[in-house]
PDB file of N, H, CA, C and O in Angstrom:
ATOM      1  N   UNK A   1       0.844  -1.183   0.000  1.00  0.00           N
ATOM      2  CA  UNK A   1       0.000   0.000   0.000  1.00  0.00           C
ATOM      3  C   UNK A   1       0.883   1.238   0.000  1.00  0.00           C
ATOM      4  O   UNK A   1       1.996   1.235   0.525  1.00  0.00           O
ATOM      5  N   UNK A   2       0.305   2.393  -0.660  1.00  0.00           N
ATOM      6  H   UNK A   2      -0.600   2.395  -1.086  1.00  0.00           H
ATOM      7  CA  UNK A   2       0.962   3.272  -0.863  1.00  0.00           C
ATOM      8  C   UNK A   2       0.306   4.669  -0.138  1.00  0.00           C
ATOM      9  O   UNK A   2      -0.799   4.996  -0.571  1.00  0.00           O
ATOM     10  N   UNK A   3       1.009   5.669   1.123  1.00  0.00           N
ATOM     11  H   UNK A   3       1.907   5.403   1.474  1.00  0.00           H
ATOM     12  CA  UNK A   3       0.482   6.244   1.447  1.00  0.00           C
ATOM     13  C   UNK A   3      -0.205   7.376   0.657  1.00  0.00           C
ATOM     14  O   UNK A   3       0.372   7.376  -0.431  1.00  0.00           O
ATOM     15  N   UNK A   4      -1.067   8.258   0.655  1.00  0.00           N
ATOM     16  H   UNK A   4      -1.536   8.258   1.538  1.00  0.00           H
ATOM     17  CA  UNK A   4      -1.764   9.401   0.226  1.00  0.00           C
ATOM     18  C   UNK A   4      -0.379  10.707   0.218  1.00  0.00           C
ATOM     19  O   UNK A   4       0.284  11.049   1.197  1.00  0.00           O
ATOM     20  N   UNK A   5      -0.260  11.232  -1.209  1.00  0.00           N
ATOM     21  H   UNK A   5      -0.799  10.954  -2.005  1.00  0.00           H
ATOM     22  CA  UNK A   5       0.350  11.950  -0.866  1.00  0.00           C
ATOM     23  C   UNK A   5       0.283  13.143  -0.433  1.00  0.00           C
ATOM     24  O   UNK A   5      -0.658  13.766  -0.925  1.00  0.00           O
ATOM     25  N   UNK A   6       1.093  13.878   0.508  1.00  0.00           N
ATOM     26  H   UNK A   6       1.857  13.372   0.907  1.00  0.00           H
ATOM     27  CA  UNK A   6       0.811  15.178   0.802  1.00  0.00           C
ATOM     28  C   UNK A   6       1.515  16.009   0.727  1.00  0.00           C
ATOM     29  O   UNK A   6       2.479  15.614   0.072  1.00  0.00           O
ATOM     30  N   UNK A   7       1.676  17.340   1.123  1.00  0.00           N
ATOM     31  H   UNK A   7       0.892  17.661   1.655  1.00  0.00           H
ATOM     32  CA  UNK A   7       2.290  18.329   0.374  1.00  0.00           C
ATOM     33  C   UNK A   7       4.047  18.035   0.887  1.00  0.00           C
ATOM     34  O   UNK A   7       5.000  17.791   0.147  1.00  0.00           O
ATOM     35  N   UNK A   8       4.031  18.158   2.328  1.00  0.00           N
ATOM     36  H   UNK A   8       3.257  18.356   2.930  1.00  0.00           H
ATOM     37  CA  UNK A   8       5.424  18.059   2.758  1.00  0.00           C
ATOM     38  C   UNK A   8       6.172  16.911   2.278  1.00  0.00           C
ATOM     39  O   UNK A   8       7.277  17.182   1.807  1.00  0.00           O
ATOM     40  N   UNK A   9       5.714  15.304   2.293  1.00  0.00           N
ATOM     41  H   UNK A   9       4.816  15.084   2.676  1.00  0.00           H
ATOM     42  CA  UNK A   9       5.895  14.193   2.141  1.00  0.00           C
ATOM     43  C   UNK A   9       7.213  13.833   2.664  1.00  0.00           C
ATOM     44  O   UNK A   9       8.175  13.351   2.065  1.00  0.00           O
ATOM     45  N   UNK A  10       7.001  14.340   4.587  1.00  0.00           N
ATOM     46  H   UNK A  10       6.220  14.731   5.073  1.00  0.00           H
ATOM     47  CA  UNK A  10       8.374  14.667   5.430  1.00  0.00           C
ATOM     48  C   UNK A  10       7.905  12.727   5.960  1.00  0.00           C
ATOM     49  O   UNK A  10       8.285  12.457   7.099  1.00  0.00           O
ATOM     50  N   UNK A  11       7.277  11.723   5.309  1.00  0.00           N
ATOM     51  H   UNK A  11       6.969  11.943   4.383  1.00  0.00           H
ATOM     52  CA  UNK A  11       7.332  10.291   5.824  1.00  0.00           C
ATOM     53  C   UNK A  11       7.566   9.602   4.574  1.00  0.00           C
ATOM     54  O   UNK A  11       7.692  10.156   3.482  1.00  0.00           O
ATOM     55  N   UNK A  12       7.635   7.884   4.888  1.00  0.00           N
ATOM     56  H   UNK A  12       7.533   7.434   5.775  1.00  0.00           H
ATOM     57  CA  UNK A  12       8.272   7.019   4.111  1.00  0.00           C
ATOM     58  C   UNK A  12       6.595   6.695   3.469  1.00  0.00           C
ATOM     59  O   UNK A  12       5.619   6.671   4.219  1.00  0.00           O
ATOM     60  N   UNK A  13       6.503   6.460   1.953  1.00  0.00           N
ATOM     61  H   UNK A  13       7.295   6.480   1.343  1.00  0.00           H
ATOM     62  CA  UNK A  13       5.536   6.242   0.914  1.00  0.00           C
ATOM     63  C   UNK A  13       4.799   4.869   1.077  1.00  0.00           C
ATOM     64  O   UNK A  13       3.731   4.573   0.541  1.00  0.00           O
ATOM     65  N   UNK A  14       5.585   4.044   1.945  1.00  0.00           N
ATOM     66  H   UNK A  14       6.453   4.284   2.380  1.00  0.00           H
ATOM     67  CA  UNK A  14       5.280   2.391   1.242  1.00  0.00           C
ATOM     68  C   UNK A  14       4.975   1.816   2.734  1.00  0.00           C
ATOM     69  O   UNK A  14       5.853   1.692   3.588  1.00  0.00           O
ATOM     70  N   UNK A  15       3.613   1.485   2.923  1.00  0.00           N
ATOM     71  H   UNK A  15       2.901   1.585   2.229  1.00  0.00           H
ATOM     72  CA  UNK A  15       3.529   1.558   4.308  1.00  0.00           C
ATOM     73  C   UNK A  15       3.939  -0.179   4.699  1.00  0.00           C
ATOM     74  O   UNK A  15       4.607  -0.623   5.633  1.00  0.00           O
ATOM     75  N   UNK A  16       3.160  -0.967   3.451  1.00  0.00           N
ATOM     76  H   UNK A  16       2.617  -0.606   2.693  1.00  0.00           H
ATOM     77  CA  UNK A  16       4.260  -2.270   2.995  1.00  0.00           C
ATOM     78  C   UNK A  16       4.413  -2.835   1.910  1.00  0.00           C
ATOM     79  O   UNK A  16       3.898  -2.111   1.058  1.00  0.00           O
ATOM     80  N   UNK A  17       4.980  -4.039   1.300  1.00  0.00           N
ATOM     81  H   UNK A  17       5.398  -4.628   1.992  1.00  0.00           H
ATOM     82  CA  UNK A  17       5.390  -4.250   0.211  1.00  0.00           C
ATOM     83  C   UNK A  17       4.648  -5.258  -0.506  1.00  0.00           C
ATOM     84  O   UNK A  17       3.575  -5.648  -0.047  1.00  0.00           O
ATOM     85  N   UNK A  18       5.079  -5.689  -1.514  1.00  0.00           N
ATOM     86  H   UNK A  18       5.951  -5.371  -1.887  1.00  0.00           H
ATOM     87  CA  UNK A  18       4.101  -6.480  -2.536  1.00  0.00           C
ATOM     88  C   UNK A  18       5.083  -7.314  -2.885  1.00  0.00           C
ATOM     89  O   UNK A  18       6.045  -6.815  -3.468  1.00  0.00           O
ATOM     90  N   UNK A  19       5.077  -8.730  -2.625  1.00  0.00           N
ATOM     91  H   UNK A  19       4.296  -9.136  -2.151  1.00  0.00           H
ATOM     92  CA  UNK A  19       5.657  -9.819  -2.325  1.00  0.00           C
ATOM     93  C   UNK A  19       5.539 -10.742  -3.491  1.00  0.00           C
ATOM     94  O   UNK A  19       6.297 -11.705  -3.373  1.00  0.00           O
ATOM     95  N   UNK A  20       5.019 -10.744  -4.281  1.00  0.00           N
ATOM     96  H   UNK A  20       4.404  -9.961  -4.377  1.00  0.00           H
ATOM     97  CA  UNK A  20       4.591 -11.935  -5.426  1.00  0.00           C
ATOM     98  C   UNK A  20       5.066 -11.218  -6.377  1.00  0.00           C
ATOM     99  O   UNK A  20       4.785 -10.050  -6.647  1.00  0.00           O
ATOM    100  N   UNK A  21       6.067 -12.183  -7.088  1.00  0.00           N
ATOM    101  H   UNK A  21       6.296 -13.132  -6.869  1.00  0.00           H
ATOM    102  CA  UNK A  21       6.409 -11.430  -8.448  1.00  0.00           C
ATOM    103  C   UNK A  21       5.630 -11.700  -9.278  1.00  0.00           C
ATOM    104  O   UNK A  21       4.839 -12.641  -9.331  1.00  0.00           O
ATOM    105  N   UNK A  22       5.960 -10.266 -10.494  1.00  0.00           N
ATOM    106  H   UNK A  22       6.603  -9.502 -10.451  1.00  0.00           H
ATOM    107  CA  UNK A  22       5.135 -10.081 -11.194  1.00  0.00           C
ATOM    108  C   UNK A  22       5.906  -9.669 -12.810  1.00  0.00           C
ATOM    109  O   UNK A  22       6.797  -8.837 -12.632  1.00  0.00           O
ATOM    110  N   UNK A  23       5.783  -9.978 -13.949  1.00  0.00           N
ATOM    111  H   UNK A  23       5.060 -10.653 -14.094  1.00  0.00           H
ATOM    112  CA  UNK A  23       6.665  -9.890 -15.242  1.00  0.00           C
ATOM    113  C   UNK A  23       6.283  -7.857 -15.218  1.00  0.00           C
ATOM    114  O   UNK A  23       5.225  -7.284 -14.960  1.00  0.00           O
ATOM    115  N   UNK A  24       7.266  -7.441 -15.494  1.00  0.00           N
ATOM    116  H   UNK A  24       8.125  -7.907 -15.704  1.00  0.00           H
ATOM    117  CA  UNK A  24       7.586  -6.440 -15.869  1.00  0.00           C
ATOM    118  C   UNK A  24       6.924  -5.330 -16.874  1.00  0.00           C
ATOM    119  O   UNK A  24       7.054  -4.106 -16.846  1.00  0.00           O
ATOM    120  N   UNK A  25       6.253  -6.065 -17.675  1.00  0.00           N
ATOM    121  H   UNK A  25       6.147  -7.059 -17.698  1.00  0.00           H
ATOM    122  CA  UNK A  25       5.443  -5.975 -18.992  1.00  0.00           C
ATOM    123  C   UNK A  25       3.813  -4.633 -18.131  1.00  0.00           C
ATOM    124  O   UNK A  25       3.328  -3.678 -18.738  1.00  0.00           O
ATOM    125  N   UNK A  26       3.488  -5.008 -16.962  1.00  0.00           N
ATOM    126  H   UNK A  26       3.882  -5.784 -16.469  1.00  0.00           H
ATOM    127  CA  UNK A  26       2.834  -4.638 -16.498  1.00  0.00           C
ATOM    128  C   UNK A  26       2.904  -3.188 -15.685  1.00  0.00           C
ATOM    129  O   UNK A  26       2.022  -2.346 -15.515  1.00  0.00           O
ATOM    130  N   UNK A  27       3.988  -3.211 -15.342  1.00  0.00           N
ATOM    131  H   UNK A  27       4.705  -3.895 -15.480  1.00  0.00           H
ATOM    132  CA  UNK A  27       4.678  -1.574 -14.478  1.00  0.00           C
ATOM    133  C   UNK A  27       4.419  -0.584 -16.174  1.00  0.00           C
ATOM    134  O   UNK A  27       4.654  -0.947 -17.327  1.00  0.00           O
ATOM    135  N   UNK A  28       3.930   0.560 -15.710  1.00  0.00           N
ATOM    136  H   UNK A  28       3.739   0.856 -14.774  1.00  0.00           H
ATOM    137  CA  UNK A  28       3.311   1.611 -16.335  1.00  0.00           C
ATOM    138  C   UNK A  28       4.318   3.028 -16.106  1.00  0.00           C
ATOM    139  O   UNK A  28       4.520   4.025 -16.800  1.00  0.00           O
ATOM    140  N   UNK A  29       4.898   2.500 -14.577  1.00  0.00           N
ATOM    141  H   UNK A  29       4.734   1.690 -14.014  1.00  0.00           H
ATOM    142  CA  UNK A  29       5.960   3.833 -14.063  1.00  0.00           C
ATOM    143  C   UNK A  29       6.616   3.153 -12.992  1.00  0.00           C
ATOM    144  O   UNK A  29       6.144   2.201 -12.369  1.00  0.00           O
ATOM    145  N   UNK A  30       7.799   3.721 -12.798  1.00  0.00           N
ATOM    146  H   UNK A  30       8.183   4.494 -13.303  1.00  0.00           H
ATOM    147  CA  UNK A  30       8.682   3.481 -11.782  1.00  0.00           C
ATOM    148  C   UNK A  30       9.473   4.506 -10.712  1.00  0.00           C
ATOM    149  O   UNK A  30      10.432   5.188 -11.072  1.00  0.00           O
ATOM    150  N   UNK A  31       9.125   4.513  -9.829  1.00  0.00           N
ATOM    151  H   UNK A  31       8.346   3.959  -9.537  1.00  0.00           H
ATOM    152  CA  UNK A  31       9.915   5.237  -9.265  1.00  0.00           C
ATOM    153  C   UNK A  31      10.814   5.174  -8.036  1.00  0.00           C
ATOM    154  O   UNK A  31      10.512   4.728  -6.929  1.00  0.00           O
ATOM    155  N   UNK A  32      11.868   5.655  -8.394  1.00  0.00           N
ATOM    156  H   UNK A  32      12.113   6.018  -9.293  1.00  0.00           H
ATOM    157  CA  UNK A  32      12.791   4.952  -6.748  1.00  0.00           C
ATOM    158  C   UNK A  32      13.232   6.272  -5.759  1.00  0.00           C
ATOM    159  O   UNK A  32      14.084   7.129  -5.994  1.00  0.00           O
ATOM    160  N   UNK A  33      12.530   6.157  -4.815  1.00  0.00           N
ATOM    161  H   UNK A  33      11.838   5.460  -4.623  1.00  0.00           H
ATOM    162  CA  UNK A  33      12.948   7.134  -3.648  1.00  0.00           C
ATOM    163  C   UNK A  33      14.240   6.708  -2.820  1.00  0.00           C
ATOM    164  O   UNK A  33      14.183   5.677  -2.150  1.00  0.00           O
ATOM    165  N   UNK A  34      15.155   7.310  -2.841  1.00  0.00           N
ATOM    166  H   UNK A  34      15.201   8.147  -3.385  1.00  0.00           H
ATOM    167  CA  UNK A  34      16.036   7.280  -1.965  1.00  0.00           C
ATOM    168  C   UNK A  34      15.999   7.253  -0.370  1.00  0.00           C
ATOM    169  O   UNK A  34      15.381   8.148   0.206  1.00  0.00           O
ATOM    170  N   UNK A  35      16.612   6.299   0.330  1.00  0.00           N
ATOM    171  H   UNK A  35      17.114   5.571  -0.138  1.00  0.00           H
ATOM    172  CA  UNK A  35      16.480   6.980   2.014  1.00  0.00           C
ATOM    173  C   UNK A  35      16.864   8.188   2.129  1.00  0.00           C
ATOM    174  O   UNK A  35      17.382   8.679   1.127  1.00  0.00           O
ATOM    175  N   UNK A  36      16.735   9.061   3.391  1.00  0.00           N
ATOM    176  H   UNK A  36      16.315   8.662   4.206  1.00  0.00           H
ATOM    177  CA  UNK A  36      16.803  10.349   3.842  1.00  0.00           C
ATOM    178  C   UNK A  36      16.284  10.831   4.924  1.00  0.00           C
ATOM    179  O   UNK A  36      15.929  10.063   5.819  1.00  0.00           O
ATOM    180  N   UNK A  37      16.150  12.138   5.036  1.00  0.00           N
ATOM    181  H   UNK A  37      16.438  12.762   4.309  1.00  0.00           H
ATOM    182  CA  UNK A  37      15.479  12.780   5.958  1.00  0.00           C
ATOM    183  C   UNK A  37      14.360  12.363   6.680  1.00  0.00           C
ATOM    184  O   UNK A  37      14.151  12.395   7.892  1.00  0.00           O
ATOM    185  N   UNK A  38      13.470  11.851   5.479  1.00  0.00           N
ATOM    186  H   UNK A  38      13.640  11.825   4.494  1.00  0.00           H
ATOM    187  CA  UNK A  38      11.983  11.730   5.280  1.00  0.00           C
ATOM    188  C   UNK A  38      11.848  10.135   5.705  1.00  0.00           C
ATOM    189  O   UNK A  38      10.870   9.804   6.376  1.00  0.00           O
ATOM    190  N   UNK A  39      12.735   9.243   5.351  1.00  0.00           N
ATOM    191  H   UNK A  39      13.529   9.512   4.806  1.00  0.00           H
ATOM    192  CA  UNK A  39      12.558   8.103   5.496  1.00  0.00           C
ATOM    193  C   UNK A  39      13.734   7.082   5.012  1.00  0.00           C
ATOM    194  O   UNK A  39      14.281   7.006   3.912  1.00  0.00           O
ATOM    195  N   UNK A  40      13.968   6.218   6.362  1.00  0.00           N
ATOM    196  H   UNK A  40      13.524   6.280   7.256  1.00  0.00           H
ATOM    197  CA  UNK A  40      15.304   5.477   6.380  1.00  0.00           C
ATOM    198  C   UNK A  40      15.314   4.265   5.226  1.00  0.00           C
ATOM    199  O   UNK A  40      16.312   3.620   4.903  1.00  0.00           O
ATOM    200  N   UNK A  41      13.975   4.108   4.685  1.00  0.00           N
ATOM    201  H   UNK A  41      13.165   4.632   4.947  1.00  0.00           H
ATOM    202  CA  UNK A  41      14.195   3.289   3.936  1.00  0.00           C
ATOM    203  C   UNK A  41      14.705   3.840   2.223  1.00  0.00           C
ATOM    204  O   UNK A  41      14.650   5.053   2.017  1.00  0.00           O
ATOM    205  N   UNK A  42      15.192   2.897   1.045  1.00  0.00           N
ATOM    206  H   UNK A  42      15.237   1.912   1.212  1.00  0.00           H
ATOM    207  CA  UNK A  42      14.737   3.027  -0.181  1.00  0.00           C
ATOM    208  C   UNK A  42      13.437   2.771  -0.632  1.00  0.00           C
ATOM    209  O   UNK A  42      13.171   1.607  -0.329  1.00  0.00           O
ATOM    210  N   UNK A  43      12.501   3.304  -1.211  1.00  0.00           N
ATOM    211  H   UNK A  43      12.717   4.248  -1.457  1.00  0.00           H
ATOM    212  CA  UNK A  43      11.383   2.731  -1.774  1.00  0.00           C
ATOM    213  C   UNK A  43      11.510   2.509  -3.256  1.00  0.00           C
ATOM    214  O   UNK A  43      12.330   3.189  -3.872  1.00  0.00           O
ATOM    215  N   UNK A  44      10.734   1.574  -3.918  1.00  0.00           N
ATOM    216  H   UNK A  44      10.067   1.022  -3.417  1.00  0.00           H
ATOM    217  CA  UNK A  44      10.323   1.550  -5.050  1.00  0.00           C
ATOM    218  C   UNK A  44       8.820   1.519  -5.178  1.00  0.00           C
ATOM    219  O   UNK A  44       8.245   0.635  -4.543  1.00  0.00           O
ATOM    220  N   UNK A  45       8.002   2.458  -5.997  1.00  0.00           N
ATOM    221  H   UNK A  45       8.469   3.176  -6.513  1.00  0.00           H
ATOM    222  CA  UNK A  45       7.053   2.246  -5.974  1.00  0.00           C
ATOM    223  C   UNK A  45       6.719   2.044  -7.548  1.00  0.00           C
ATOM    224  O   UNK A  45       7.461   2.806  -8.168  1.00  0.00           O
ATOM    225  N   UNK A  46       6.162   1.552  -8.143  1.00  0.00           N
ATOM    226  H   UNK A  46       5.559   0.933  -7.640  1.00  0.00           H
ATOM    227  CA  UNK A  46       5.382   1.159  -9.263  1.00  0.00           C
ATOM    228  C   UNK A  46       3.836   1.500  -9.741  1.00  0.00           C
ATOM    229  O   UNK A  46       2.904   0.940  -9.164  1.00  0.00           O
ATOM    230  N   UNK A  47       3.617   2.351 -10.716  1.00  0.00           N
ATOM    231  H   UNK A  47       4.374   2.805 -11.184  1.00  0.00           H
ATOM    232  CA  UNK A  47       2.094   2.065 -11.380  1.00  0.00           C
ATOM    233  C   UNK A  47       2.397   0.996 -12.232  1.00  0.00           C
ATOM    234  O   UNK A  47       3.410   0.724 -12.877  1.00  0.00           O
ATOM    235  N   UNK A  48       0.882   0.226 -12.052  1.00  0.00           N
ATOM    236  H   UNK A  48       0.059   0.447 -11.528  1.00  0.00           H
ATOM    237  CA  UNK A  48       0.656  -0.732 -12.953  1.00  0.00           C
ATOM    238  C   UNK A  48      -0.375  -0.010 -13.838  1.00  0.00           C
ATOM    239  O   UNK A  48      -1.147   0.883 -13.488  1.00  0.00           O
ATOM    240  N   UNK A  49      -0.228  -0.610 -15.145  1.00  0.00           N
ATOM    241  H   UNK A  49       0.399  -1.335 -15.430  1.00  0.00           H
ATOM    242  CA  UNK A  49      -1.038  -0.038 -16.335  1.00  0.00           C
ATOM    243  C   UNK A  49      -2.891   0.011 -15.985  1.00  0.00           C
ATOM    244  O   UNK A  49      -3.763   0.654 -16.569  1.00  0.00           O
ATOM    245  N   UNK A  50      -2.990  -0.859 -14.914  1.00  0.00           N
ATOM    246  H   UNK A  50      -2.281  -1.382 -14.439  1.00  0.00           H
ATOM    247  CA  UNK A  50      -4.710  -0.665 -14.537  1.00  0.00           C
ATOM    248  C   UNK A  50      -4.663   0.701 -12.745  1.00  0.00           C
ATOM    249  O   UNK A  50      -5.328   0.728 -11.709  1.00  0.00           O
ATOM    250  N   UNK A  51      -3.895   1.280 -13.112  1.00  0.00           N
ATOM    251  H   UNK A  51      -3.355   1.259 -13.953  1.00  0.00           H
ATOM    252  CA  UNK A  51      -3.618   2.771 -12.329  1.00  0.00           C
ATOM    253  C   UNK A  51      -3.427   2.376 -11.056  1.00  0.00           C
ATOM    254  O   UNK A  51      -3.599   3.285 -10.244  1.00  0.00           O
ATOM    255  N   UNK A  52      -3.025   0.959 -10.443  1.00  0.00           N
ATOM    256  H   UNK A  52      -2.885   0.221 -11.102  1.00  0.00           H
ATOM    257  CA  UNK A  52      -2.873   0.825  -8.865  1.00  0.00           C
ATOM    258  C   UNK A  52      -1.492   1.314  -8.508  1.00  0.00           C
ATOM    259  O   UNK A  52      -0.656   1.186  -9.403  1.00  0.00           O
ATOM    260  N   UNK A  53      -1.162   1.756  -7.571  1.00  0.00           N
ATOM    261  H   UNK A  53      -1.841   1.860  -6.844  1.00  0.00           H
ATOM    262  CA  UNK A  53       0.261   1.759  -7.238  1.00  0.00           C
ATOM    263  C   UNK A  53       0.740   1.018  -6.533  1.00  0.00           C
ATOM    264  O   UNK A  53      -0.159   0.696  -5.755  1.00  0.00           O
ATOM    265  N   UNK A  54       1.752   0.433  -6.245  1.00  0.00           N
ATOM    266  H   UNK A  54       2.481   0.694  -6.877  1.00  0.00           H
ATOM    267  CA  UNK A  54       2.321  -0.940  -5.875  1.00  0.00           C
ATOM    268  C   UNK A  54       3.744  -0.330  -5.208  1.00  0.00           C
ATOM    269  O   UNK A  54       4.608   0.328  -5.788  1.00  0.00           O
ATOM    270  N   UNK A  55       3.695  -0.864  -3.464  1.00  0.00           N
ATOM    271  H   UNK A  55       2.993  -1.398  -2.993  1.00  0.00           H
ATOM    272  CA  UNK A  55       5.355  -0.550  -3.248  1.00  0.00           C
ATOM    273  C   UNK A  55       6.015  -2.391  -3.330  1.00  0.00           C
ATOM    274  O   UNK A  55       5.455  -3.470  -3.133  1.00  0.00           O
ATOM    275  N   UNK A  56       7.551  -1.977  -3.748  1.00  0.00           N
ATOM    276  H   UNK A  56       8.005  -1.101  -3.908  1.00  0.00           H
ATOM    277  CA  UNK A  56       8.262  -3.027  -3.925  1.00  0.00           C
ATOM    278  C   UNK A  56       9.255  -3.137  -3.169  1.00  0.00           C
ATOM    279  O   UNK A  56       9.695  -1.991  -3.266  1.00  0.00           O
ATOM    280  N   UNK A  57       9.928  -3.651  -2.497  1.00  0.00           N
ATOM    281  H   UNK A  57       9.570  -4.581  -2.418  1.00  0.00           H
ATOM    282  CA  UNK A  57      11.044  -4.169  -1.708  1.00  0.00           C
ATOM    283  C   UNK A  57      12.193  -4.288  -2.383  1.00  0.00           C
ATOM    284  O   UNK A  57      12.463  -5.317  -3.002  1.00  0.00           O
ATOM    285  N   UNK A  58      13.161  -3.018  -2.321  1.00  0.00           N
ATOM    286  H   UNK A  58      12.941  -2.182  -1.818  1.00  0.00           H
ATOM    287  CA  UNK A  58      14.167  -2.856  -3.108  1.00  0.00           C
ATOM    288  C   UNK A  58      15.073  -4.488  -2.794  1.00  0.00           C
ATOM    289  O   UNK A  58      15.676  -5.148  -3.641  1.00  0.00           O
ATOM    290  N   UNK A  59      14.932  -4.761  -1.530  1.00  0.00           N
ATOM    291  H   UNK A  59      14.442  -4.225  -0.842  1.00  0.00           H
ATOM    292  CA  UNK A  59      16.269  -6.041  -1.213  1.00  0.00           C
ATOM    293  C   UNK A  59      16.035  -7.586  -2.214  1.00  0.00           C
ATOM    294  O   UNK A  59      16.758  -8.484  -2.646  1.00  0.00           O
ATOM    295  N   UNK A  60      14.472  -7.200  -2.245  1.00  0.00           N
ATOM    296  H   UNK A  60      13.884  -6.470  -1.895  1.00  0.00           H
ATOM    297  CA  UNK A  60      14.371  -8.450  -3.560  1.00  0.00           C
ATOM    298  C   UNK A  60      14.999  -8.901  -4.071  1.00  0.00           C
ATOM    299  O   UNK A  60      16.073  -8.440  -3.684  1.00  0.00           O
ATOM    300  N   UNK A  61      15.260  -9.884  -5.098  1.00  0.00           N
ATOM    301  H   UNK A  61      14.388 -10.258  -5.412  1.00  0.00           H
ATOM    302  CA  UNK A  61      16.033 -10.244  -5.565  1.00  0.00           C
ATOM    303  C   UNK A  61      15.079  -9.866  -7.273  1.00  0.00           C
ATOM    304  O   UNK A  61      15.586  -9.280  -8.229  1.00  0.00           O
ATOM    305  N   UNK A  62      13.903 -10.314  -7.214  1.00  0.00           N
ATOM    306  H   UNK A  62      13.492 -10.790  -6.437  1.00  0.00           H
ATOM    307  CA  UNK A  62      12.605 -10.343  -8.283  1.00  0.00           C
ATOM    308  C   UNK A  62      12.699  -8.886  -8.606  1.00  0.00           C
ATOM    309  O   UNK A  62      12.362  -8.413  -9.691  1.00  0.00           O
ATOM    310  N   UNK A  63      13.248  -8.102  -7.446  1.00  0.00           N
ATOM    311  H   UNK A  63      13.522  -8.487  -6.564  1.00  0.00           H
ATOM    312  CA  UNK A  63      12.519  -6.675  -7.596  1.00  0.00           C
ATOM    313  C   UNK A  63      13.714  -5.588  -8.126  1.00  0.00           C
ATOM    314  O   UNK A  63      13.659  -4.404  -8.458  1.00  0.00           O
ATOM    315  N   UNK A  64      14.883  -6.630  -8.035  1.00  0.00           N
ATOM    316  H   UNK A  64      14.928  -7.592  -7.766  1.00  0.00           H
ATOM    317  CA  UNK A  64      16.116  -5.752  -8.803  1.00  0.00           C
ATOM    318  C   UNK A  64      16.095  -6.174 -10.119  1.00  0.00           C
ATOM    319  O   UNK A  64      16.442  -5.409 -11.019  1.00  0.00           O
ATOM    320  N   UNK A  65      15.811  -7.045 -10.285  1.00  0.00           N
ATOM    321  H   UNK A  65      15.529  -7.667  -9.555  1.00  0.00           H
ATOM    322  CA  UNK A  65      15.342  -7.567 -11.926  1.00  0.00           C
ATOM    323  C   UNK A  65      14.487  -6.977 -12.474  1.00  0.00           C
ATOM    324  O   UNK A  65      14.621  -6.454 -13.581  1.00  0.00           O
ATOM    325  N   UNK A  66      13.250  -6.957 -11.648  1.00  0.00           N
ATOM    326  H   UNK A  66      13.141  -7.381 -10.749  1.00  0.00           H
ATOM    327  CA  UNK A  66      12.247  -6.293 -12.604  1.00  0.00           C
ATOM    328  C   UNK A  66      12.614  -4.699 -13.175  1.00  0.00           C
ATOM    329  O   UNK A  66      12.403  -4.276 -14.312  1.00  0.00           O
ATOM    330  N   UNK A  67      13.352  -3.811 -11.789  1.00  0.00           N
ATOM    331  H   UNK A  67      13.523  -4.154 -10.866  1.00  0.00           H
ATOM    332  CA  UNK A  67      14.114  -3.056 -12.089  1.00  0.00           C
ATOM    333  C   UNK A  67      14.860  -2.384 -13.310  1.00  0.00           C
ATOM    334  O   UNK A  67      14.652  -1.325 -13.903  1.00  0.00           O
ATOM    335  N   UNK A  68      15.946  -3.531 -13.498  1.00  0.00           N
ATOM    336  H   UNK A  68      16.114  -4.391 -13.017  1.00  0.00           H
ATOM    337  CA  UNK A  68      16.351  -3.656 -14.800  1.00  0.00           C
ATOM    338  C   UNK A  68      15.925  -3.656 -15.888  1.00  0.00           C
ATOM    339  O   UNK A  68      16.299  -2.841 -16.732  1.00  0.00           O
ATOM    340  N   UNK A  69      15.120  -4.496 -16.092  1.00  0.00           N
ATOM    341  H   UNK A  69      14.816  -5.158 -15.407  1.00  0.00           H
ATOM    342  CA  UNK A  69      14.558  -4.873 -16.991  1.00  0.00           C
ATOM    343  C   UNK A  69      13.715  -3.477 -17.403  1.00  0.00           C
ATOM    344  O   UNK A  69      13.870  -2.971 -18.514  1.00  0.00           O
ATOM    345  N   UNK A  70      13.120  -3.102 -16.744  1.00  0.00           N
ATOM    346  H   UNK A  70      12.994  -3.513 -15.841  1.00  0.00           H
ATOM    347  CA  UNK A  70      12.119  -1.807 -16.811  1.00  0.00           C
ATOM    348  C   UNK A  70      13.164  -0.863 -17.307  1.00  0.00           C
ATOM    349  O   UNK A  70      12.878  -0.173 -18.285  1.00  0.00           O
ATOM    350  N   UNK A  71      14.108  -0.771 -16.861  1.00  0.00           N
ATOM    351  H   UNK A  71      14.340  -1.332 -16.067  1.00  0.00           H
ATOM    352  CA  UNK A  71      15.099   0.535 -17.248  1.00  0.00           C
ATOM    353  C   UNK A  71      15.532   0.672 -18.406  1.00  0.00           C
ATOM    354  O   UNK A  71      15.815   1.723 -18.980  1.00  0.00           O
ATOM    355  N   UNK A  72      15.616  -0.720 -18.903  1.00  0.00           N
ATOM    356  H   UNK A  72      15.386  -1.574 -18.437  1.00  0.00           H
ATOM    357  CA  UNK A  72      16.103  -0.892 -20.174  1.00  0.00           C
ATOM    358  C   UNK A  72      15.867  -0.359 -21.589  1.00  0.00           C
ATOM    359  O   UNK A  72      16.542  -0.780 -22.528  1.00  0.00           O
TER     360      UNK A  72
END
């Protein structure tokens, strides 16, 4: 689940993660937040092409692939 965003967005986005991989073909957008100020973690969050947003677990192994693959 992905929190609501708000203006400051002084917290971490991904309240938890999405565990079942999924082929790549389907991510619509990607985006990777860095840790920081705001939040000790990395996030990845994902739209899928039917407009859900999806957080991902950068330590994955599925989820550095899909990564890739997307970047490509």
């Amino acid at each position: 689940a992905v929190r609501p965003r708000i203006s400051t967005e002084l917290r971490c986005q991904c309240i938890n993660t999405h565990s079942k991989p999924f082929h790549p073909k389907y991510i619509k957008e990607l985006r990777v937040i860095e840790s920081g100020p705001h939040c000790a973690n990395s996030e990845i969050i994902v739209k899928l092409h039917n407009g859900l947003d999806v957080c991902l677990d950068p330590k994955e192994k599925w989820v550095q692939t899909v990564v890739q693959v997307f970047l490509k």
